[in-house]
C-alpha positions in Angstrom: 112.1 76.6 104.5 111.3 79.9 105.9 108.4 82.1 104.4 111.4 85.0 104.1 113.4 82.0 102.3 110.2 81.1 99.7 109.4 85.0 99.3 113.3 85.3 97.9 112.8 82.2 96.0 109.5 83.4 94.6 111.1 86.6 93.6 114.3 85.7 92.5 116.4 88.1 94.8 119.4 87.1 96.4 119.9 87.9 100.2 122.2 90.6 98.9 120.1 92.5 96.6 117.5 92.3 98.9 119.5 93.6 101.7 120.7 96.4 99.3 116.8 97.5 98.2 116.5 97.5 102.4 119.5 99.5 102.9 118.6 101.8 99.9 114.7 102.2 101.6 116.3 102.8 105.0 118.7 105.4 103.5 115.4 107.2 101.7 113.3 107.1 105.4 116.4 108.7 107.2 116.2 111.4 104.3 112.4 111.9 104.8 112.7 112.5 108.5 115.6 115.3 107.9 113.8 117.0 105.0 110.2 117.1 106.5 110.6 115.9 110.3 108.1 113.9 112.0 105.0 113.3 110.1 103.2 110.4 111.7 100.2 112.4 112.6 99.0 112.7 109.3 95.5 111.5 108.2 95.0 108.7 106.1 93.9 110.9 103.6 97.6 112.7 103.1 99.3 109.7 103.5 97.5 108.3 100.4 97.6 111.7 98.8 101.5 111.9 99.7 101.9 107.8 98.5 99.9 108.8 94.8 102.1 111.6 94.6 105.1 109.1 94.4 102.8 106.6 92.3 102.6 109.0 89.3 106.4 109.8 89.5 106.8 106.4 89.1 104.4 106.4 86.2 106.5 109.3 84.7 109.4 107.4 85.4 108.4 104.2 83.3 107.9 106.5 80.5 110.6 108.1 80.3 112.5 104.4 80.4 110.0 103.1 77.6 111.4 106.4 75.8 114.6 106.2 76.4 114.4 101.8 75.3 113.0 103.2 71.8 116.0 105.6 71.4 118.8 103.6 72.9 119.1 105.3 76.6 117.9 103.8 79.7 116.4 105.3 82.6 116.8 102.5 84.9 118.2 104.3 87.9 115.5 107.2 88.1 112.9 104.6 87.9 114.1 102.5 90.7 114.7 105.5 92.6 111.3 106.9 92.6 110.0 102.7 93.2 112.2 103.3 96.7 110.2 106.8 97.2 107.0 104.6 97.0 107.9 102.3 99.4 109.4 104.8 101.7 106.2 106.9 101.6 104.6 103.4 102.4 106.8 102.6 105.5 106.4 106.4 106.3 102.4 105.4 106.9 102.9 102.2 108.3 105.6 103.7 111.1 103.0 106.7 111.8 99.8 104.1 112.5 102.0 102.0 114.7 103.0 105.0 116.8 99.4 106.2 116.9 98.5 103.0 118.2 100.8 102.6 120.6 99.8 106.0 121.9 103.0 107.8 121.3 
């Protein structure tokens, strides 16, 4: 079994939701680049200010569900949207060392 194939075990996500969260991440990096262009020269400093940014709107998103549970609602889709910020942010940084390190 592959390490991919134990990870999706592990987790409990079928190749297809998996390759949805992927192509929802991919979607939110293309959107990134058009809103605020290349930013792969940032510090580490922004990108972890930039990555808490998204953290806490992830935090405000979880209460808003926990609200919205206690009065019937469900917030669901802004919460998972604001997860996918996260990771974007975090794919953002990892995208920027790499092309730092490879000198471009």
């Amino acid at each position: 079994m592959s390490h991919a194939s134990a990870q999706r075990g592990t987790w409990g996500l079928s190749s297809e939701r998996q390759g949805q969260v992927l192509l929802d991440l991919a979607a939110e990096r293309d959107r990134q680049d058009q809103a605020w262009g290349d930013h792969s020269d940032h510090p580490p400093s922004l990108w972890l200010a930039m990555l808490l940014e998204e953290v806490e709107e992830v935090a405000e998103a979880i209460l808003a569900e926990f609200v919205a549970n206690r009065t019937g609602g469900r917030a669901h889709k802004h919460l998972r949207e604001e997860l996918v910020h996260v990771a974007a942010v975090a794919v953002a940084w990892v995208e920027g060392l790499d092309r730092r390190a490879a000198g471009e």
